[in-house]
C-alpha positions as CSV (number, residue, x, y, z in Angstrom):
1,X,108.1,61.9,50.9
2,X,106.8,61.1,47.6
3,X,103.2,61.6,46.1
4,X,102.1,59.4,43.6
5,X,99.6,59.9,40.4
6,X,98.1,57.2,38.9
7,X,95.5,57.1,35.4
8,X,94.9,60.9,35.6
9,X,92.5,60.4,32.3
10,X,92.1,63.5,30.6
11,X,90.9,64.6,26.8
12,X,93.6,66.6,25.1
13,X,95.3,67.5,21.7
14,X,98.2,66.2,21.4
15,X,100.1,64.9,18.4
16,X,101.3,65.4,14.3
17,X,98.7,63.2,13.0
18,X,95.6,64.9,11.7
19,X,93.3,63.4,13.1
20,X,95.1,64.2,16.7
21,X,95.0,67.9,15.7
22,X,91.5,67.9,14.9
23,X,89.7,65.6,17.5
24,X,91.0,65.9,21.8
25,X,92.2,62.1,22.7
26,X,92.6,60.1,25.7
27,X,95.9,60.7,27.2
28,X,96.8,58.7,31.0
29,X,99.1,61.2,33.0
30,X,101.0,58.7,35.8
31,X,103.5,61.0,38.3
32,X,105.3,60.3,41.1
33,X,106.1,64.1,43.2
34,X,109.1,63.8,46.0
35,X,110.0,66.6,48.4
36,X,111.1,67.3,51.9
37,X,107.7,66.4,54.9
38,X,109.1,69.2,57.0
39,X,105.2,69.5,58.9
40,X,103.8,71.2,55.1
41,X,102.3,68.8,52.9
42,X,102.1,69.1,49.0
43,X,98.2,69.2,48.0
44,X,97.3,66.3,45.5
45,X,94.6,67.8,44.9
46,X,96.0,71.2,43.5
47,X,98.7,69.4,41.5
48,X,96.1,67.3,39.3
49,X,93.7,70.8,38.9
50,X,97.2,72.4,37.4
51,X,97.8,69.4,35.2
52,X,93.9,69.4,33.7
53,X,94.1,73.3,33.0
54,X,97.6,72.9,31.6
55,X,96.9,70.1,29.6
56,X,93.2,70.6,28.3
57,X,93.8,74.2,28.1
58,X,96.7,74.1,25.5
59,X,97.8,71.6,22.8
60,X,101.1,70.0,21.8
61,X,102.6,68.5,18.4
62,X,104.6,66.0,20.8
63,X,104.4,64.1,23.9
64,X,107.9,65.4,24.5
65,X,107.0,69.4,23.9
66,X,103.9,68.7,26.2
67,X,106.4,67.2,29.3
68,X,109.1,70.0,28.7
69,X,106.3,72.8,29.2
70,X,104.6,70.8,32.3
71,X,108.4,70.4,33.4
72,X,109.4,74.0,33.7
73,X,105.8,75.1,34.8
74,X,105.4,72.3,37.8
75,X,109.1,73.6,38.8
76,X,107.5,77.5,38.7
77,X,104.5,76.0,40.6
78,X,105.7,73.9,42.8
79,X,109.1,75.0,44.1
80,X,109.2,73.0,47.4
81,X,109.6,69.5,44.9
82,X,112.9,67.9,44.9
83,X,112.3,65.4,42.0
84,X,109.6,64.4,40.1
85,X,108.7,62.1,37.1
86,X,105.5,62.1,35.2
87,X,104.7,60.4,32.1
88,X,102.1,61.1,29.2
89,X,100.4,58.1,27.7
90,X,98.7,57.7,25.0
91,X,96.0,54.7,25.1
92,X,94.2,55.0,21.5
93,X,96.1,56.4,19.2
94,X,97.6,52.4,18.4
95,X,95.5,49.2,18.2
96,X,97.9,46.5,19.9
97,X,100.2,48.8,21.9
98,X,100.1,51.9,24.3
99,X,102.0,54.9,23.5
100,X,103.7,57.5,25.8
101,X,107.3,58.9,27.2
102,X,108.6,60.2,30.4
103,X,110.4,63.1,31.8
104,X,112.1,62.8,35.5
105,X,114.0,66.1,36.8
């Protein structure tokens, strides 16, 4: 069974310019959660409230340190996953293009 997240829109710091350092952005948070539907269900619910306190309550130079941390915290969480992906994006940060990267484990 696999959960899907889609357009989880949250303010956050993250990011080396200064301006991301100084003022939370927009980042889009897409994820898509797989384990075993043995009669126990994984809550939706209780994996977006972990990514808003994770996310708003911290900040992160990089996309990539923010993924590792929610990677090793959402295994800690979450132990009945078998895989997951989830992808930070970053909608404003560039005019003509959207900005983001991916972890799967």
């Amino acid at each position: 069974m696999t959960l899907l997240l889609q357009n989880l829109s949250l303010k956050a710091i993250i990011g080396i310019l200064p301006q991301e350092r100084e003022i939370p952005q927009e980042i889009i948070i897409d994820g898509e959660f797989s384990y075993e539907y043995k009669g126990e269900y994984l809550n939706y619910v209780e994996i977006v409230e972990f990514l808003k306190s994770e996310i708003e309550g911290n900040s992160y130079g990089l996309l990539e340190e923010a993924l590792e941390d929610l990677r090793e915290k959402i295994q800690a969480q979450f132990p009945s996953l078998t895989h997951f992906t989830l992808s930070i994006k970053k909608p404003e940060i560039l005019s003509d293009c959207i900005v983001g990267a991916k972890i799967s484990v």
